[in-house]
SELO-696558 format. One line per 4 residues: number of its first residue (from 1); for each residue x, y, z of C-alpha. Coordinates in Angstrom, 2 decimals. Each point is the difference from the previous one (the first is absolute). Example, Ala and Ser with C-alpha at 12.3 -4.5 7.8 and 13.67 -1.06 7.14 Angstrom:
! SELO-696558
1	12.30:-4.50:7.80 ~ 1.37:3.44:-0.66 $
***
This chain:
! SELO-696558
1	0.00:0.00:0.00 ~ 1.29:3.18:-1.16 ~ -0.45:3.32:1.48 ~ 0.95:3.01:-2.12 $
5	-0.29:3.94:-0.40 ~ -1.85:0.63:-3.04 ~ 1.31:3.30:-1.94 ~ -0.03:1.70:-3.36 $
9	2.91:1.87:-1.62 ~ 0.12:3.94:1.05 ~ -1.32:-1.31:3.63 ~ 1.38:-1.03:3.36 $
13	3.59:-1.89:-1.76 ~ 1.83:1.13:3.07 ~ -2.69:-0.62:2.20 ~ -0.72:-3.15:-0.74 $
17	3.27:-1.31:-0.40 ~ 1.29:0.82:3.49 ~ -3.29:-1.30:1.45 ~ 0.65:-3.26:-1.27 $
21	3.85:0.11:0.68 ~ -0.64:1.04:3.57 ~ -2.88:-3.10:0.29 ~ 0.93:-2.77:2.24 $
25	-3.32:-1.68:-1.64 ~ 0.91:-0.48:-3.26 ~ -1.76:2.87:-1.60 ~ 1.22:0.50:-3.42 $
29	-1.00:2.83:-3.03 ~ -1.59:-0.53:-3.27 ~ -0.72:2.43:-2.79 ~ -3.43:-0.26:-1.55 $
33	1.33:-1.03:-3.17 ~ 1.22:-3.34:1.50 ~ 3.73:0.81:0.70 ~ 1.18:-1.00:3.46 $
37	2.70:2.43:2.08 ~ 3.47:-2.18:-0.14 ~ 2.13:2.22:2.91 ~ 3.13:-1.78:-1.12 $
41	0.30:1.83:-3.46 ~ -2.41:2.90:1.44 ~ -2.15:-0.85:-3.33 ~ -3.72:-0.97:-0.61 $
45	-0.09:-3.33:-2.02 ~ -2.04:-2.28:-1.84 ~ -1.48:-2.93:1.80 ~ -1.97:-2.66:-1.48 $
49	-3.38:0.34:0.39 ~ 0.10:3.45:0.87 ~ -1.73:1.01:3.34 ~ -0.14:-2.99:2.42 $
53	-3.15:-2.18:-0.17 ~ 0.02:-1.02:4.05 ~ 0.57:3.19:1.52 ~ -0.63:0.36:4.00 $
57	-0.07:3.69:0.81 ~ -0.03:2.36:-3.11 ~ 1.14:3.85:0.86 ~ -1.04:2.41:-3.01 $
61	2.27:3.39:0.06 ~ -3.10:1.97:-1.57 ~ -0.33:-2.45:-2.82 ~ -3.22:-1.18:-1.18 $
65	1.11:-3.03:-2.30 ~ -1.66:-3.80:0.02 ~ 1.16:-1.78:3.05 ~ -0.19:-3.92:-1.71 $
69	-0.65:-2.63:2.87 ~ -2.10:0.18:3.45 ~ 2.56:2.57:1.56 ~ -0.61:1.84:2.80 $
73	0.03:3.68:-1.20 ~ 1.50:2.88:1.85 ~ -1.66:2.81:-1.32 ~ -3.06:-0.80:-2.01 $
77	-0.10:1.40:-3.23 ~ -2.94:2.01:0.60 ~ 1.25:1.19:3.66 ~ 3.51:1.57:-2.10 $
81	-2.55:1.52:-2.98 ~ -2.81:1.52:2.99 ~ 3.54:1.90:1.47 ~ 1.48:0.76:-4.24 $
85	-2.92:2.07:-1.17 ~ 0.83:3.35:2.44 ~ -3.31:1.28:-0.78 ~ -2.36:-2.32:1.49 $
89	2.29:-0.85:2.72 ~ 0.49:3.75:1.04 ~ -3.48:0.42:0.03 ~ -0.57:-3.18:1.84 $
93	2.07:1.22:2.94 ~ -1.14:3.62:-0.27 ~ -3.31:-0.95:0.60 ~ 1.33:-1.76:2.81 $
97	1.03:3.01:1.31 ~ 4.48:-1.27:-0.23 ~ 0.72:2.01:-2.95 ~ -0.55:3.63:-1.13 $
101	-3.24:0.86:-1.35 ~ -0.55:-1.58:-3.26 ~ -2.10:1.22:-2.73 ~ -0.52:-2.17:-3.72 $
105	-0.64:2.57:-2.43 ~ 0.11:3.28:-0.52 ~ -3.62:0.44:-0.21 ~ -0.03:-1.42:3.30 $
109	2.68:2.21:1.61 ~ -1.55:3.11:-1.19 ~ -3.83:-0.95:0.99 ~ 1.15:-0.62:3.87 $
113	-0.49:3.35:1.73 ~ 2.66:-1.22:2.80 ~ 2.64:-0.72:-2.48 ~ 3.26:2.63:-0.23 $
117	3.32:0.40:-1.71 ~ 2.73:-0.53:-0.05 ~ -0.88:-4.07:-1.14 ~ 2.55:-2.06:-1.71 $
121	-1.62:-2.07:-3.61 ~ 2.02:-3.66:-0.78 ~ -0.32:-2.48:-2.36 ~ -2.17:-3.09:1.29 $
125	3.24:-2.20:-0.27 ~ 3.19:1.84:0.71 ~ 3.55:-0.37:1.16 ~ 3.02:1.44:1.33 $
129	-1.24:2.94:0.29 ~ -0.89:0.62:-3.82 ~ -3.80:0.88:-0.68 ~ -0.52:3.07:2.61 $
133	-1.37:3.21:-1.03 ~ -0.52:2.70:3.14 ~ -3.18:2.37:-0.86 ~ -1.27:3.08:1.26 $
137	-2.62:1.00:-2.29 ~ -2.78:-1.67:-1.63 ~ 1.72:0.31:-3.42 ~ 3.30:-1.31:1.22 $
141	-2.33:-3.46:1.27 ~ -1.96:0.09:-3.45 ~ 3.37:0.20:-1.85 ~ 1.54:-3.07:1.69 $
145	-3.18:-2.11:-0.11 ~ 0.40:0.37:-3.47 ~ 2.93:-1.53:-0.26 ~ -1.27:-3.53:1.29 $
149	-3.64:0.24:-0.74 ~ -3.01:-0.93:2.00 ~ 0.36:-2.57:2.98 ~ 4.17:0.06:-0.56 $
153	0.65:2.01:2.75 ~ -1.05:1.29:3.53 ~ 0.48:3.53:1.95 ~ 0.64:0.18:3.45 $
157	0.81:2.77:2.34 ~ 3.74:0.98:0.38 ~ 1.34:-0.83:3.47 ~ 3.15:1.96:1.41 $
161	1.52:-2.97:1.14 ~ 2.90:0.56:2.16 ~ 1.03:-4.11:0.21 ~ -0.24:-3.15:-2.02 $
165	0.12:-3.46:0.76 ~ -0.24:-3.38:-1.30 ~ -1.69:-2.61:2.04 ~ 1.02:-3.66:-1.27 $
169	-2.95:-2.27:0.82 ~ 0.04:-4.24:-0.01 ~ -2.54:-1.83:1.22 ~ -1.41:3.24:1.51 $
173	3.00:0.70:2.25 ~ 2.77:2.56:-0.97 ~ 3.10:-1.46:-1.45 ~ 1.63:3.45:-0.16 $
177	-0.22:3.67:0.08 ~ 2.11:2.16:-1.92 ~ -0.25:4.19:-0.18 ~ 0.18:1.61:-3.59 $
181	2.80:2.78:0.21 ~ -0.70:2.14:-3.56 ~ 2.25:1.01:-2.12 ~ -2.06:2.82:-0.18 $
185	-1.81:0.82:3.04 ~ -1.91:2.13:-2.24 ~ -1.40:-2.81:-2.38 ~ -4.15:-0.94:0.29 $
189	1.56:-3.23:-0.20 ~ 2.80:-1.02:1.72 ~ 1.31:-3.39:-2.02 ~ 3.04:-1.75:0.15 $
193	0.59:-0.12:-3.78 ~ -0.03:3.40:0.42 ~ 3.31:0.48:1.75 ~ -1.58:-0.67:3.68 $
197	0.77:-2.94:2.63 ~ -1.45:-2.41:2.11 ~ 1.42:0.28:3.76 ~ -0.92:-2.66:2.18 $
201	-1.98:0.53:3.33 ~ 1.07:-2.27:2.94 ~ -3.02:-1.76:1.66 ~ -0.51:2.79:3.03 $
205	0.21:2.67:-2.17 ~ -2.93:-1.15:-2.24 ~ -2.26:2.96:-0.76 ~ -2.96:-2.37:1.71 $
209	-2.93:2.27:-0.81 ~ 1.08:-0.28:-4.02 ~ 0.58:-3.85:0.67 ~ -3.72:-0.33:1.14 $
213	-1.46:2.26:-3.13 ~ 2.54:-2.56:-2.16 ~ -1.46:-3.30:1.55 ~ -3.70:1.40:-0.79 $
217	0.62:0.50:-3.05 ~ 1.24:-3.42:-0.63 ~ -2.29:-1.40:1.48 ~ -2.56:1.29:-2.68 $
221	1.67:-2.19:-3.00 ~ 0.91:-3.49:0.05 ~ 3.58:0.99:-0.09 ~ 2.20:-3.04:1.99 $
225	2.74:2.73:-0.08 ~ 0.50:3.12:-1.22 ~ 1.43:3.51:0.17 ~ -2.00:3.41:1.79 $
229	1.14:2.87:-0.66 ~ -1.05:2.86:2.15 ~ 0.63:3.23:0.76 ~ -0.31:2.48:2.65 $
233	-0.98:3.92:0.30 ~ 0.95:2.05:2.29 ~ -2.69:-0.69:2.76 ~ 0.56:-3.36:-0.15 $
237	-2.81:-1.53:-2.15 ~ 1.08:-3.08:-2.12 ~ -1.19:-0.43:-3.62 ~ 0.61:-3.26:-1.98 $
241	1.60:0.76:-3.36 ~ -0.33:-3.61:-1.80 ~ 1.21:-3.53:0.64 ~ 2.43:-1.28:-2.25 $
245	-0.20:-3.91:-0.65 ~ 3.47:-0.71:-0.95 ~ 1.64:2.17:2.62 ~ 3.53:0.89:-0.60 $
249	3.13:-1.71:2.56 ~ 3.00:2.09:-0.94 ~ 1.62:-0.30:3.48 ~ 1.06:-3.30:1.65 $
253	-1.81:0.68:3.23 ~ -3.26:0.04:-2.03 ~ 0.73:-2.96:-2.06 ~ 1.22:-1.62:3.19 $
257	-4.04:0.69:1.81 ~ -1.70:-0.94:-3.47 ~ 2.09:-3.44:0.23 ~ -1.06:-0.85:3.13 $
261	-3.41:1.13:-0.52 ~ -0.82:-2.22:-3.25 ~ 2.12:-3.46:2.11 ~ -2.33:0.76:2.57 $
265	-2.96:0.16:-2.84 ~ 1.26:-3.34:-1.24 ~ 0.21:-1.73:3.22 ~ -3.58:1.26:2.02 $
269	-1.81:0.95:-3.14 ~ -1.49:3.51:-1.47 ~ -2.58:0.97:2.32 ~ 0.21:3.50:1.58 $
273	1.24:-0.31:2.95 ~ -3.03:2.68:2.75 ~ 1.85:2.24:2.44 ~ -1.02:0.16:3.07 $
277	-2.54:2.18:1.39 ~ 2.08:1.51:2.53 ~ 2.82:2.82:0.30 ~ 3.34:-1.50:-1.14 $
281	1.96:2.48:-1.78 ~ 2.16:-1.60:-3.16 ~ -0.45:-3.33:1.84 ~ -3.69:-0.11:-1.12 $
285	0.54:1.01:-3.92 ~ 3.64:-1.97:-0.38 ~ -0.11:-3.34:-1.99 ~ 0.44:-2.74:2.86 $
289	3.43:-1.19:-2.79 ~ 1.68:2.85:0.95 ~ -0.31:-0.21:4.16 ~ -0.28:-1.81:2.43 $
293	-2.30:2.89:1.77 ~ -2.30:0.10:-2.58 ~ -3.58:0.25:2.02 ~ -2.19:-2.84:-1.51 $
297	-3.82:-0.85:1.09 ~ 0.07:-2.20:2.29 ~ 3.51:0.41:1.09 ~ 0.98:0.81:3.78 $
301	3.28:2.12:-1.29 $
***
């Protein structure tokens, strides 16, 4: 029985790769065009047969290819494609009152008497930053709707956010948190392909009010793990941003938590994993792989 990371080229090749280096499970990393990760020659090769036919545990970096055989699947297809389309999923956890205020069309904006500018319009599915258009005036908002056309974009209001975070979620536990330092602090977004960095947050300095907006969030999708990104204004109000399905590992330390997270996956199975209903501080968010203090139900620690 095989248990792999199932990517697509452009998407999670480090990622993946040190995942399944770092697994003492036997976690290895396919490509969805059949080619298997050798880490001897560092090269993706041909396999016969292609994808393995008696997979145990299949991981999918954000990709949505056929899974052959009875695997169990990490990340549904349709949990990764409910996070992909930005629109729906903004509006999703607008409504649910975790992002900023959301609107679906211009028409819509401008009919909703408590509405204001400045708002920010984006392409339904975006990346990296690309896709943003910052508008002040009705004509500015008409102009960039224009460029997608109707329902291929939202508006929502522009936050001044002072901090950003990303919350990495398995099993509904955090695996990580990492702060986004800009490379311009003047940026709407803030994205690392954009010159910026991911810093790593020890477990007692976790930001624990964006850690609770991060796990709500996830817990609206069907997500088995995930990235939250969040930010925070200067009173201290957390919005979520997105969730990225296939989120990026670029620092051992992060790579490290993922490994453990997806061994522990393999061994006890998929299910989120509740928190307790108590006060715990990190110990009642962390993923139980990564301490030995993690709070559980049930547990007298």
């Amino acid at each position: 029985m095989v248990h792999y990371i199932l990517r697509r080229r452009q998407v999670g090749r480090t990622s993946a790769r040190e995942i399944a280096r770092n697994s003492t499970r036997g976690i290895v990393v396919y490509r969805n065009d059949g080619r298997k990760y050798n880490h001897v020659n560092n090269k993706y090769e041909k396999v016969p047969g292609g994808l393995p036919t008696d997979p145990g545990y299949v991981f999918r970096w954000g990709c949505v290819s056929t899974v052959p055989g009875s695997a169990t699947i990490v990340n549904t297809a349709a949990a990764i494609e409910t996070v992909n389309n930005k629109r729906s999923f903004r509006k999703l956890t607008a409504d649910a009152n975790l992002a900023p205020k959301t609107w679906l069309s211009v028409n819509e904006f401008r009919d909703d008497t408590t509405a204001a500018y400045p708002v920010i319009l984006r392409k339904a599915r975006h990346a990296q930053g690309r896709n943003l258009h910052v508008c002040n005036t009705i004509d500015q908002l008409q102009m960039a709707a224009s460029r997608y056309g109707a329902g291929n974009y939202y508006i929502s209001s522009l936050i001044n956010k002072v901090s950003e975070y990303r919350v990495a979620i398995v099993s509904g536990r955090v695996c990580w948190v990492a702060k986004k330092t800009p490379g311009n602090p003047s940026d709407v977004a803030w994205n690392v392909a954009r010159g910026g960095r991911f810093d790593n947050v020890s477990f007692g300095d976790w930001p624990l009010k964006a850690v609770k907006v991060a796990i709500a969030a996830f817990n609206l999708t069907e997500l088995d793990f995930g990235g939250v990104d969040v930010m925070l204004d200067a009173e201290g109000n957390v919005y979520v941003l997105e969730i990225n399905s296939a989120p990026s590992q670029t620092s051992p330390y992060r790579q490290s938590c993922f490994t453990k997270c997806f061994d522990y996956i393999v061994d006890h199975g998929k299910a989120r994993i509740p928190l307790i209903e108590e006060n715990g501080g990190w110990k009642k968010f962390i993923h139980p792989s990564l301490s030995t203090e993690a709070q559980l139900v049930g547990s007298t620690v």
